[in-house]
C-alpha positions as CSV (number, residue, x, y, z in Angstrom):
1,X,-2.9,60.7,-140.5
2,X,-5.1,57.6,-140.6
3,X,-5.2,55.0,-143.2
4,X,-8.2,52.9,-143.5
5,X,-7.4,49.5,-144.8
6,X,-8.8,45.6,-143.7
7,X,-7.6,42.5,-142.2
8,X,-6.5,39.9,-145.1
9,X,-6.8,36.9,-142.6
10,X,-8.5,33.8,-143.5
11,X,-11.5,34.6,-141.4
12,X,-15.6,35.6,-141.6
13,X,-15.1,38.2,-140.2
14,X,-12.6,40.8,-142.5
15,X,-12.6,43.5,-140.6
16,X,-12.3,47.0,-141.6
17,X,-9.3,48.5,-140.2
18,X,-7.8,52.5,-139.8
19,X,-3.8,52.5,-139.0
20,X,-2.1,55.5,-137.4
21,X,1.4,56.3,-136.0
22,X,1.7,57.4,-132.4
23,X,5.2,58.5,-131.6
24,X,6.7,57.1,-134.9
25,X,4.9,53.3,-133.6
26,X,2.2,52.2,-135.6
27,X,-1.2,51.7,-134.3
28,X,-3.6,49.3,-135.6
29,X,-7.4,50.1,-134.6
30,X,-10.9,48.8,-135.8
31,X,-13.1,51.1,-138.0
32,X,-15.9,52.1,-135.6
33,X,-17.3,53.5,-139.0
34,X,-17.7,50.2,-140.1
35,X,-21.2,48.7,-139.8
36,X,-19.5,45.4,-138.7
37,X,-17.1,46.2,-136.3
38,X,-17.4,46.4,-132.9
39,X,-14.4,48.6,-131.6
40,X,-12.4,45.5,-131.3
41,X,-9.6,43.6,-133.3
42,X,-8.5,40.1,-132.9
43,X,-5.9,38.5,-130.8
44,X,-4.0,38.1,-134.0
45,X,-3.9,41.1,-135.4
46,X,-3.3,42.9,-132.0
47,X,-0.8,40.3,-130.4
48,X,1.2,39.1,-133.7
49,X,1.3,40.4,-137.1
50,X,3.2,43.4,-136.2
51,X,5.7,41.1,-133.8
52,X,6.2,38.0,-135.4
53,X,9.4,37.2,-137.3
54,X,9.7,37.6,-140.9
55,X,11.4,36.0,-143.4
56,X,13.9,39.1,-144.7
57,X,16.2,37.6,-147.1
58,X,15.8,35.4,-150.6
59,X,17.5,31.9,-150.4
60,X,18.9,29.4,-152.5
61,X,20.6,26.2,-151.8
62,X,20.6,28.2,-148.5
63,X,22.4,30.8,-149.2
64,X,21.6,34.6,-149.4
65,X,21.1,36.2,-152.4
66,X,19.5,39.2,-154.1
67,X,15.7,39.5,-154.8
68,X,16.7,40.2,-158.7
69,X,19.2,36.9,-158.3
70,X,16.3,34.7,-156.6
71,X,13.5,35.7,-159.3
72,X,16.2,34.7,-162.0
73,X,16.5,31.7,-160.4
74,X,12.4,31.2,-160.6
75,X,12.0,32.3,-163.8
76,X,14.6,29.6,-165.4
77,X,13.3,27.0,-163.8
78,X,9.4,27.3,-164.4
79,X,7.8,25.5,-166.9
80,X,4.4,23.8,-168.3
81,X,5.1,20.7,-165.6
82,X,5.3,23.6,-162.8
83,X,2.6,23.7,-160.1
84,X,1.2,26.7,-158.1
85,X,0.3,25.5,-154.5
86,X,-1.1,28.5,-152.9
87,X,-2.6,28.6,-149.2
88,X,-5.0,30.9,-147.5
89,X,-2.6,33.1,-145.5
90,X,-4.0,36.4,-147.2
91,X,-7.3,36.5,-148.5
92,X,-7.0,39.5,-150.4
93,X,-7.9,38.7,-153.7
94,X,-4.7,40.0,-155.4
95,X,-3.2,36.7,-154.3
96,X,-5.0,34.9,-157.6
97,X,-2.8,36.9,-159.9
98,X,-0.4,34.2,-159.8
99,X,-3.2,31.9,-161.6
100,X,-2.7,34.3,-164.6
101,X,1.2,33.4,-164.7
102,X,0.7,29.6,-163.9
103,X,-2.4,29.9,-167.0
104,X,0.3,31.5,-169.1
105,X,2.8,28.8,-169.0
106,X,0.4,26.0,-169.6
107,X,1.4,24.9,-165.5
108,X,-0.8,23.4,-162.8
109,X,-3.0,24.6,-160.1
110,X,-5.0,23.4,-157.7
111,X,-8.5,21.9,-157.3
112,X,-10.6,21.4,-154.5
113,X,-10.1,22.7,-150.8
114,X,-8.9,22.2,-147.2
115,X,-11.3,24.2,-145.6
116,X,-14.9,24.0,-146.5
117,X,-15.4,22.0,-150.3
118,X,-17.9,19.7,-148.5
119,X,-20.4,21.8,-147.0
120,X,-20.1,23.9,-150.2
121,X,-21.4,21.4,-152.1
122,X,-24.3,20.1,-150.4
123,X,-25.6,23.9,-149.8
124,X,-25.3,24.1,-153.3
125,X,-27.6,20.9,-154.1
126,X,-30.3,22.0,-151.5
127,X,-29.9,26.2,-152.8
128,X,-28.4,25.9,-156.0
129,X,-26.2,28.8,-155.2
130,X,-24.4,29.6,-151.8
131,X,-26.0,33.3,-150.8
132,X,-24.4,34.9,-147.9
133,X,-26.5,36.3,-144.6
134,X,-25.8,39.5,-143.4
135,X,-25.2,39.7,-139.8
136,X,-28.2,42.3,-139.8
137,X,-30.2,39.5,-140.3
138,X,-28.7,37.3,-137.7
139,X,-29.6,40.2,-135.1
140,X,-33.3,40.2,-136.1
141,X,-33.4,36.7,-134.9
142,X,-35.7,35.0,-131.4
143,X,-33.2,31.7,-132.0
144,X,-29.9,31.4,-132.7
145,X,-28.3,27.3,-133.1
146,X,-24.8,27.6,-133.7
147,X,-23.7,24.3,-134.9
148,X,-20.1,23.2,-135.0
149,X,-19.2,26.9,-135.2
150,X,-16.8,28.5,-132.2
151,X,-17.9,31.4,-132.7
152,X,-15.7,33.4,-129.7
153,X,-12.7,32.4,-132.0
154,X,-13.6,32.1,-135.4
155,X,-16.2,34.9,-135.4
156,X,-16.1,36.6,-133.0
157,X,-17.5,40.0,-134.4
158,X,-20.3,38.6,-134.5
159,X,-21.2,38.5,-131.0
160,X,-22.8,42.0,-130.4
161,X,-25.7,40.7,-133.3
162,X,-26.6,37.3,-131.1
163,X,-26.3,39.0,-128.1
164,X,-29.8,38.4,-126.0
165,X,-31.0,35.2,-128.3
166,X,-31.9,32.2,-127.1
167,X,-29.4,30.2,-127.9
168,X,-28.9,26.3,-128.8
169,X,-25.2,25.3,-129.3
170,X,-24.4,21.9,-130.7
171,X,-20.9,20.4,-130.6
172,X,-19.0,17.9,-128.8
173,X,-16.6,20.3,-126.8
174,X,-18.6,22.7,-124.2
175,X,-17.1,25.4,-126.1
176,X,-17.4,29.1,-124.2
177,X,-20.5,29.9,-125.7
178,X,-22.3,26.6,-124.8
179,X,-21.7,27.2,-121.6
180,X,-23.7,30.6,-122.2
181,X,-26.6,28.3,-124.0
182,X,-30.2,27.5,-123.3
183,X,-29.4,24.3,-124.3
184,X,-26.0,22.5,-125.3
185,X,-26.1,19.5,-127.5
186,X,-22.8,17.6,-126.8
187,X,-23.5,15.6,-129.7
188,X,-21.0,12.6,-130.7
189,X,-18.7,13.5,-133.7
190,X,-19.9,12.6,-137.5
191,X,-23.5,12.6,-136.0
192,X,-24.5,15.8,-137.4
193,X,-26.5,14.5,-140.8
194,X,-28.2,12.0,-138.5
195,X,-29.3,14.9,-135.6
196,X,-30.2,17.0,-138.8
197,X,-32.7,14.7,-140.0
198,X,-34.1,13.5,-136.5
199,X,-34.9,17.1,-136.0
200,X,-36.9,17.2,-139.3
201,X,-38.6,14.3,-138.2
202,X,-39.7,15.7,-135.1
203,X,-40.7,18.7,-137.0
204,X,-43.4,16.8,-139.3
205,X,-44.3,14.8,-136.5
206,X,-45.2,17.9,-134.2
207,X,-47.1,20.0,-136.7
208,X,-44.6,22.6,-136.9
209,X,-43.4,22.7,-140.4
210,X,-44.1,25.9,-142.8
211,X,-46.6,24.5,-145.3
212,X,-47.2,27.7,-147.1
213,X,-43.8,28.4,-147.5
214,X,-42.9,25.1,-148.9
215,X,-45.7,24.4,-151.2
216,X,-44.4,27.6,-153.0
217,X,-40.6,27.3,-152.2
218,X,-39.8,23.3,-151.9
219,X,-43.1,21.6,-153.0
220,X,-41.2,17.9,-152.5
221,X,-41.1,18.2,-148.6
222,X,-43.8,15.5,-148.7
223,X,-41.4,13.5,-150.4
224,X,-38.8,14.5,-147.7
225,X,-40.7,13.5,-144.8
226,X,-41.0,10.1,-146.1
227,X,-37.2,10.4,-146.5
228,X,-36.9,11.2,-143.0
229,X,-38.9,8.3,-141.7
230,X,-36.6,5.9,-143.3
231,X,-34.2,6.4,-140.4
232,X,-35.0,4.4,-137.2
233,X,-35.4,6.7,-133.9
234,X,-34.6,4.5,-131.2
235,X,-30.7,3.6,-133.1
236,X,-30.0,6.8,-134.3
237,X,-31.0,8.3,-131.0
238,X,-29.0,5.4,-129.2
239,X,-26.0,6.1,-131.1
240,X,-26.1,10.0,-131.0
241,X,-26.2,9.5,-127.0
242,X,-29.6,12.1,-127.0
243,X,-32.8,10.9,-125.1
244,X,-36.3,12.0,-126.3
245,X,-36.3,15.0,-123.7
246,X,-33.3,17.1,-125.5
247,X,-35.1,16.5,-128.6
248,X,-38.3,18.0,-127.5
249,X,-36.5,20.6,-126.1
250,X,-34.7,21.8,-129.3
251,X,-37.9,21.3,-130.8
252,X,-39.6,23.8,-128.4
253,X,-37.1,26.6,-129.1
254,X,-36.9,26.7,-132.6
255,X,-40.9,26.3,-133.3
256,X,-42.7,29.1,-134.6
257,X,-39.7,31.4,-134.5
258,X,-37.1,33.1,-136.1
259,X,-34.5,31.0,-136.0
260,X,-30.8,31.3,-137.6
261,X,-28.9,28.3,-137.9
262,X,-24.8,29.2,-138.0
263,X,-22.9,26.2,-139.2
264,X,-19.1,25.7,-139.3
265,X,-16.5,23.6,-140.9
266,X,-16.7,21.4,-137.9
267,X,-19.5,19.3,-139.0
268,X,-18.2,18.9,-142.7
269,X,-14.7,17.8,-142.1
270,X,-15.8,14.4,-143.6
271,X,-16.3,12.7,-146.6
272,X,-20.1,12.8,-145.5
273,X,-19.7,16.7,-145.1
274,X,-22.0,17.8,-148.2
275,X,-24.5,15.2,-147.1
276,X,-24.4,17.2,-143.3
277,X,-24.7,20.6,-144.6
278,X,-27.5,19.7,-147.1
279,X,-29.5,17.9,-144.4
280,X,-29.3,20.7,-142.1
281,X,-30.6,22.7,-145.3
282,X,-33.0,20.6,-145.4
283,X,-34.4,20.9,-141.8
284,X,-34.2,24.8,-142.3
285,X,-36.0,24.2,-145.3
286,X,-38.8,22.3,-143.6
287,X,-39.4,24.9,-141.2
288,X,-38.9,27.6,-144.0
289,X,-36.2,29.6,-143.0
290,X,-35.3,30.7,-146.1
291,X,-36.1,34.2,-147.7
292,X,-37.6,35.7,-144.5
293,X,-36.2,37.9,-141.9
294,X,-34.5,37.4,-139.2
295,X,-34.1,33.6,-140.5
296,X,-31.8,31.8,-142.7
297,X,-28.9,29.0,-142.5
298,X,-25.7,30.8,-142.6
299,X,-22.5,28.3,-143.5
300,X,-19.2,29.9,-145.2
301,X,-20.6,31.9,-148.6
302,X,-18.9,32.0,-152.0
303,X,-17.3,35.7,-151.3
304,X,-16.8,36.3,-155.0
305,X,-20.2,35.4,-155.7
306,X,-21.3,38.0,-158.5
307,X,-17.9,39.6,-159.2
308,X,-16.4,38.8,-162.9
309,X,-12.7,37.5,-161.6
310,X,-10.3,38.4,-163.7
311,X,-7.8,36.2,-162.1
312,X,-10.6,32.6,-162.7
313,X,-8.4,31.6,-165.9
314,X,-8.1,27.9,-167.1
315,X,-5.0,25.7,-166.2
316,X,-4.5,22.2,-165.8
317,X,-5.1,21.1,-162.3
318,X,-4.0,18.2,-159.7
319,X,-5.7,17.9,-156.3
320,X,-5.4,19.9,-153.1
321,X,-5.8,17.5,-150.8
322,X,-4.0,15.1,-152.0
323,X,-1.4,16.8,-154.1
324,X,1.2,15.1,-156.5
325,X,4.0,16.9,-155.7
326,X,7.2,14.9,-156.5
327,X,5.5,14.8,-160.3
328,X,6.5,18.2,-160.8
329,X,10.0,19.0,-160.9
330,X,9.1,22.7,-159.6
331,X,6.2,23.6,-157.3
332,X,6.0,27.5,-156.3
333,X,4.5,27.5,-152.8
334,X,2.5,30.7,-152.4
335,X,0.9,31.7,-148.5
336,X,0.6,28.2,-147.3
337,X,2.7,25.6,-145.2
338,X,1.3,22.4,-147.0
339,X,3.9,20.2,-144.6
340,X,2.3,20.8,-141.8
341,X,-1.1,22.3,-142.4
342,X,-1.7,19.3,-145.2
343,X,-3.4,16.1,-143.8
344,X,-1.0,13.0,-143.6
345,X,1.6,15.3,-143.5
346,X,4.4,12.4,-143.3
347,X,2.9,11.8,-146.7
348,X,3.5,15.6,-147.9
349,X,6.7,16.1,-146.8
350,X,8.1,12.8,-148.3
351,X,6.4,14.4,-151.5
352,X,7.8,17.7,-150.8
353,X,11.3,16.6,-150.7
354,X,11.1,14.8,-153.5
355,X,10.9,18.3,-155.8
356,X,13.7,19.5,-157.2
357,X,13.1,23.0,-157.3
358,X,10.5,23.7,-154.0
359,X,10.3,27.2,-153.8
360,X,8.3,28.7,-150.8
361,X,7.0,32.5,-151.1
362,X,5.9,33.5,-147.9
363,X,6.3,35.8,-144.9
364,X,7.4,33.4,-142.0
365,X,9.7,30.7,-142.0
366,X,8.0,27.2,-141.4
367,X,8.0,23.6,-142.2
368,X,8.0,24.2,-145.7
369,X,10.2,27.1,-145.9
370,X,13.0,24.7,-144.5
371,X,12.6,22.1,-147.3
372,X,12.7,24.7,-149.9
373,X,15.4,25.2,-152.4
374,X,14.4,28.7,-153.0
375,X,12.8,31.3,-150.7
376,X,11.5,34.3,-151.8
377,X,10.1,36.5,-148.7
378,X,6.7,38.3,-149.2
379,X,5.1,41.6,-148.1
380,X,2.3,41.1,-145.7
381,X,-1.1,42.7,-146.2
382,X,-0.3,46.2,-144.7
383,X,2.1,46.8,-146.8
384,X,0.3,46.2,-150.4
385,X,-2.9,47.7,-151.5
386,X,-5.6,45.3,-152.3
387,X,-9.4,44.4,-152.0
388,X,-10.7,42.2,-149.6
389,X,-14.0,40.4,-150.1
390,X,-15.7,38.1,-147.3
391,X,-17.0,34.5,-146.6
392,X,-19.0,35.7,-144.0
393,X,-20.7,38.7,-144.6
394,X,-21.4,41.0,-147.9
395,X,-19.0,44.0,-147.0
396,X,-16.0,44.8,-149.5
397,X,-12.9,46.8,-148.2
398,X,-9.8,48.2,-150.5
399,X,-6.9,47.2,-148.5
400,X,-4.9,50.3,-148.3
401,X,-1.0,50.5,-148.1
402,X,-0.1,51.4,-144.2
403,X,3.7,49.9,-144.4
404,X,6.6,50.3,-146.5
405,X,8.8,47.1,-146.7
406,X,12.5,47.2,-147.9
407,X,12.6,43.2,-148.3
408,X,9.6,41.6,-149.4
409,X,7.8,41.5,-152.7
410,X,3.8,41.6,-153.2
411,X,2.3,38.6,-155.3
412,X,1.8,41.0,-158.2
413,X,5.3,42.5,-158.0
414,X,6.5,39.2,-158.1
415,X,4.1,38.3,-161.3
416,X,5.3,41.1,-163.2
417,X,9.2,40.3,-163.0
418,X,8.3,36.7,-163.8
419,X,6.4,37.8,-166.6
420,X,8.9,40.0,-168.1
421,X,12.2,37.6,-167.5
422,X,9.8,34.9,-169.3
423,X,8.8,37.5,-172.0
424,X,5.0,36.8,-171.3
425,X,2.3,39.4,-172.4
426,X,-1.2,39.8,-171.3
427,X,-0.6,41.2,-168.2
428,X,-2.4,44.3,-166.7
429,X,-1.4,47.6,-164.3
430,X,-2.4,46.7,-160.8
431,X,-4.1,49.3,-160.8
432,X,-6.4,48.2,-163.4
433,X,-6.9,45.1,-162.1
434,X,-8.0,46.7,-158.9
435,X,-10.2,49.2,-160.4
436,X,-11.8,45.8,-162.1
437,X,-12.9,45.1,-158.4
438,X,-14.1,48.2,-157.3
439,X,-16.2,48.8,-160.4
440,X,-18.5,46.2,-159.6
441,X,-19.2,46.5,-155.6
442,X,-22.4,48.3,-154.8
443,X,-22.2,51.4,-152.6
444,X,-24.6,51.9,-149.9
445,X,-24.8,54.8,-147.1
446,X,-20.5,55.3,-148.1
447,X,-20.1,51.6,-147.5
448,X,-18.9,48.6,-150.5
449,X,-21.1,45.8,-150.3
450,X,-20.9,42.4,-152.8
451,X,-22.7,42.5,-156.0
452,X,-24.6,39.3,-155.1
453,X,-25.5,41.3,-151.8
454,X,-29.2,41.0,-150.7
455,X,-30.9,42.0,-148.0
456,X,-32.4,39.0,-147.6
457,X,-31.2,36.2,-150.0
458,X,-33.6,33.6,-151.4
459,X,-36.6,35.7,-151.0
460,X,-37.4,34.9,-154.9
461,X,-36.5,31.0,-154.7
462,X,-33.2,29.5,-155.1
463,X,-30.1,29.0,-157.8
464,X,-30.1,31.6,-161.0
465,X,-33.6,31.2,-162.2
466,X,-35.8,31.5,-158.5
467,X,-35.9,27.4,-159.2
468,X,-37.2,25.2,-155.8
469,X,-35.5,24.1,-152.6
470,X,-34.2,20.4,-153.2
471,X,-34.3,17.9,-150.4
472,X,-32.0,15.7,-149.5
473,X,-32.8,12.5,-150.6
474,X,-30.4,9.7,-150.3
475,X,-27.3,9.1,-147.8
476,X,-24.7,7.0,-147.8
477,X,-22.0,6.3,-144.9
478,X,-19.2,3.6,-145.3
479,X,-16.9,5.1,-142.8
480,X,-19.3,4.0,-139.6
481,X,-20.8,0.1,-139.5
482,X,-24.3,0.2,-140.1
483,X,-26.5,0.4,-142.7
484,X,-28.2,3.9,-142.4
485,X,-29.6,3.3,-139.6
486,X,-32.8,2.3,-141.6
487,X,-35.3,-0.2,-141.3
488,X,-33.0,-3.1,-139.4
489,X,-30.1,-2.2,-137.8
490,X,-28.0,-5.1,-138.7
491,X,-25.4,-5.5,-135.8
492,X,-24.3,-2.8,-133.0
493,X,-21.3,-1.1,-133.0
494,X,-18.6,-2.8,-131.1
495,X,-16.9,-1.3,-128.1
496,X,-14.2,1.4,-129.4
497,X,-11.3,2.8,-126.9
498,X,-10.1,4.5,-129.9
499,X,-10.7,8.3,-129.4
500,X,-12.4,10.9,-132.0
501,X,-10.1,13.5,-133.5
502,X,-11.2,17.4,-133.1
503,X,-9.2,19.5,-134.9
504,X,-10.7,23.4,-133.9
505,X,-9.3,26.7,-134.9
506,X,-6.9,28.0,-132.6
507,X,-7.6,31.6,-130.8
508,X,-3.9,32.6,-131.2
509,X,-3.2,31.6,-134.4
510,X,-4.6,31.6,-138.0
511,X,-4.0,27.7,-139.1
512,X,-0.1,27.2,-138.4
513,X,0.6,30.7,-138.8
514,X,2.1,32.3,-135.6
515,X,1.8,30.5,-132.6
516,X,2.2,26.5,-132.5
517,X,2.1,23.8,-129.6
518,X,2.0,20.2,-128.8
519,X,-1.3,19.7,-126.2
520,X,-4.0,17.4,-127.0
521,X,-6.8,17.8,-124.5
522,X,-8.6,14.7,-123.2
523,X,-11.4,13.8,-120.5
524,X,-10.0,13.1,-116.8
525,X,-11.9,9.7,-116.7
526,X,-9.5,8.6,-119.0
527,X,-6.9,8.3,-116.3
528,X,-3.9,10.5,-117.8
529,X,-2.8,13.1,-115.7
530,X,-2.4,17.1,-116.6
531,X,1.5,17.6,-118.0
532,X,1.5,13.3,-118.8
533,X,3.3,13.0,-122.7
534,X,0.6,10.8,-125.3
535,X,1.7,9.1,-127.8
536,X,-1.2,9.6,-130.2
537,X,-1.4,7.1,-133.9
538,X,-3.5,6.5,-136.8
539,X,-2.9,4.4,-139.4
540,X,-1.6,7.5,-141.3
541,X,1.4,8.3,-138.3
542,X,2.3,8.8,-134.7
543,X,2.9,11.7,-132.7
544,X,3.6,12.8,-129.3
545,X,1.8,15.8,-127.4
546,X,1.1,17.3,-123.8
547,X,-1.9,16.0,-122.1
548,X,-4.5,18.9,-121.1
549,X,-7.2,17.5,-118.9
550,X,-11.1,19.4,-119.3
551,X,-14.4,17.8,-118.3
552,X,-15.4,20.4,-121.6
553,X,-14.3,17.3,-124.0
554,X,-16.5,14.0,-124.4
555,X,-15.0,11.3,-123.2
556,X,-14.3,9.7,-126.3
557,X,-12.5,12.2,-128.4
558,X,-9.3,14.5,-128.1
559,X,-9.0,17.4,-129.6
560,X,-5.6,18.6,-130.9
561,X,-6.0,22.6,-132.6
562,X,-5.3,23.1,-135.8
563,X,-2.1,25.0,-135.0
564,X,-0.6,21.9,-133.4
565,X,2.8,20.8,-134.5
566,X,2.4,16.9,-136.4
567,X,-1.0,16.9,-136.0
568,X,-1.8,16.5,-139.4
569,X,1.0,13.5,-139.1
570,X,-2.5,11.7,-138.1
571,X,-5.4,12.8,-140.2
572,X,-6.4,11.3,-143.7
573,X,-5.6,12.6,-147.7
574,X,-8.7,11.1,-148.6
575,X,-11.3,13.2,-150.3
576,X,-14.9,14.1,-149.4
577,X,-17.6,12.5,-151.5
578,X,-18.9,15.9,-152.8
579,X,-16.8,19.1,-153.1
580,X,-13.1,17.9,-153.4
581,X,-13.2,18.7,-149.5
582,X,-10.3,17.6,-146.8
583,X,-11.5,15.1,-144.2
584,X,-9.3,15.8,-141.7
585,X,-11.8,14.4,-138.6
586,X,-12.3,11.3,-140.1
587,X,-10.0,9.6,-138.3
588,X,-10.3,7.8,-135.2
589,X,-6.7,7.7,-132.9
590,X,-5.5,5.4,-130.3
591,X,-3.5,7.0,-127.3
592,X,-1.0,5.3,-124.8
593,X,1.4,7.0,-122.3
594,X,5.1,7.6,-122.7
């Protein structure tokens, strides 16, 4: 008997899955049915869900104790000053119900996002409304720029639709599909709004800019022209390390084509990050890439876009990036590690510790889990039904049971036994609430899509009402010493040993789920050698890792993955300008050998 169900991992690519048993072992497959699959699953799903250690028994004060004795326990000590942390370790959408039981006792919840808040918010000036772009599309394309986006590890099912394009890859690291590329731009970190609007420049200046499409779709592109010739070639081309030539060149590729522009969270882990993605906006706007085929600027959607969320209820709310945790005397921890995957993590975990009642509900023991008072062990996303929307693509999956579990509890499970210890109404079957889902998804050719699907999106103009394309207009950078780069450039930028920080996803793990490590990868020229320990600092902490040496890197940046152990012991709680974003690469890091 096969099941068909789908991956709940924070990824684009939610993949539709069919489980079977083979000789009483279960067997995890793609759906070949599936218009996005390509006969393949991930790493992660093949290598550890089904393998990885689980969390089996509830806790308190460290101590074993029944589930019924451990939800008692949560239920007496929840309150209006209680907070709902929840993290992104399954992306099913049954993982909000909790919102209704934080909403019921008047608690807190979160605002804001570690993951892609910025660029969010400066699609959303440029488009009004963040539409997603099917990978159909993407295949149609002649030129495909991938843009701070590693694609072979973050999405990699979409590989098959770019296969054959000419491709342009822009990122500081010679990632593995650069080193497939026409062209690779290894373009200095935090350089991306400034590359964005060169290329606009160059765009006006060669002729090549769609002036049908925006005299109907973004009449102000005079205006942004203008804006574009504020900025001073020479410096900005100076500091971005790229001659003349490369710029010609990407200019040569991407006229008087299709072209798709795939961004990722790389270039918007700033407080600049809205002002990155809505310049790039901007430069696809200029060459009108918007509401044609085989065209488009594809950054992470809103996956709920058109669905009425039953679980979007109000509460009061306190920062994610930056959380006040030691103001609450219990914080209910719900799929996440916020100790280690949280920037200034030496920050967090003094916070953390400071909570009286910390209670972690999760699958896996980690950072968090061991600072918790109570621990209540979940089930994992085989082993619940559910429906699973996308970020990067308009498909919808219902996430079909495949596993029993004898020692976990499902987030709604867990809701309803709160719910009725507290005496708390209001609450619906699961069922109902995932009939609520399925009622709204379109059905094409026996496959769900979105309800905000569209073939091609903006082909009627953008936000609600089919309103215009707005340019970016205005920019403002504190973090780096200069003023814009406009008119006069006031003094140069001093000599800086101090290395970038790159923090990318890693291919064997989903954020600090799974696998962790301690290497931070660094150019040869910078005399360590392979296996040498570095003693890496910011003002926010220290930590030590394993040197890995790669000519891939630019010599004045390290990268450390996102799965590292104490690597968020370096990076910043500070907020992006626009979107209530994480900034963890706005940092710079000095290194020393120990």
């Amino acid at each position: 008997m096969t099941i068909k169900s789908a991956c709940g991992f924070d990824c684009y690519d939610a993949c539709a899955i069919e489980a079977s048993y083979e000789d009483g072992e279960l067997k995890l497959q793609a759906d070949n049915s599936h218009p996005y699959s390509n006969g393949a699953l991930c790493r992660v799903v093949n290598q550890e869900l089904l393998k990885a250690t689980r969390i089996t028994k509830p806790m308190i004060d460290g101590k074993e104790v029944s589930m019924s004795e451990a939800l008692d326990e949560v239920a007496r000590v929840l309150d209006s000053n209680s907070l709902l942390w929840r993290g992104s370790g399954n992306f099913g959408v049954m993982q909000q119900i909790t919102d209704v039981l934080m909403s019921k006792l008047d608690g807190y919840t979160t605002k804001g996002t570690l993951c892609d808040g910025a660029g969010d918010a400066g699609v959303l000036e440029g488009r009004g409304i963040n539409k997603t772009l099917s990978p159909q599309q993407i295949a149609k394309a002649d030129v495909v720029v991938v843009w701070g986006r590693n694609i072979t590890v973050t999405n990699s099912h979409l590989m098959p639709f770019i296969e054959g394009k000419e491709l342009i890859v822009i990122d500081p690291i010679k990632i593995p599909i650069a080193k497939k590329a026409n062209l690779h731009v290894q373009i200095k970190p935090r350089m991306d709004y400034y590359l964005a609007i060169m290329l606009a420049r160059f765009v006006f200046m060669d002729g090549c800019e769609d002036n049908s499409w925006c005299e109907e779709f973004a009449s102000e592109y005079e205006e942004f022209y203008e804006y574009t010739r504020e900025h001073r070639i020479k410096a900005i081309l100076e500091e971005m390390g790229i001659d003349l030539a490369i710029m010609g060149q990407m200019i040569e590729y991407i006229r008087d084509k299709k072209v798709v522009f795939l961004v990722g969270n790389g270039v918007q882990k700033y407080s600049i990050g809205s002002y990155v993605l809505h310049a790039i906006d901007s430069l696809g706007a200029t060459l009108g890439l918007f509401g044609k085929e085989g065209c488009g600027v594809d950054f992470i959607s809103n996956s709920k876009l058109g669905f009425d969320n039953p679980f979007d209820v109000k509460s009061k709310k306190v920062h994610k990036v930056n959380t006040p945790f030691s103001k609450h005397n219990t914080v209910l921890v719900q799929g996440g590690n916020p100790a280690e995957s949280m920037p200034n993590s030496n920050k967090v975990r003094d916070e953390l510790s400071k909570v009286s009642n910390l209670i972690y509900f999760g699958l896996y023991e980690n950072e968090t889990s061991r600072l918790s008072r109570i621990v209540i062990p979940a089930k994992n996303f085989l082993e619940k039904d559910d429906i699973r929307v996308s970020y990067g693509h308009g498909y919808v999956h219902k996430m079909n049971k495949v596993l029993e579990c004898e020692f976990g509890i499902s987030e709604y499970e867990f809701t309803k036994e709160i719910f009725a210890r507290l005496k708390l109404d209001g609450l619906k079957s699961e069922d109902e609430y995932i009939s609520h889902w399925l009622k709204q998804v379109k059905v094409e050719e026996n496959t769900m899509l979105s309800p905000s699907y569209e073939e091609i999106p903006y082909q009627d103009g953008f936000g609600d009402d089919g309103d215009e394309f707005e340019f970016i207009d205005d920019f403002d950078d504190d973090f780096i010493d200069t003023k814009r780069f406009r008119k006069i450039r006031k003094k140069k930028h001093s000599d800086d040993e101090r290395l970038w920080l790159i923090t990318p996803k890693a291919s064997n793990s989903i954020n600090t789920q799974f696998n962790q490590h301690n290497k931070a990868t660094l150019h040869p020229s910078l005399g360590y050698k392979q296996g040498d320990m570095i003693e890496l600092s910011s003002e926010y902490g220290s930590a030590i890792f394993e040197v890995e040496l790669s000519e891939d890197v630019r010599v004045d940046c390290v990268v450390v993955k996102a799965n590292a152990k104490n690597v968020n012991v370096l990076t910043p709680d500070i907020v992006s300008e626009y979107g209530d974003g994480a900034c963890y690469q706005e940092v710079k890091i000095t290194h020393k050998k120990v």
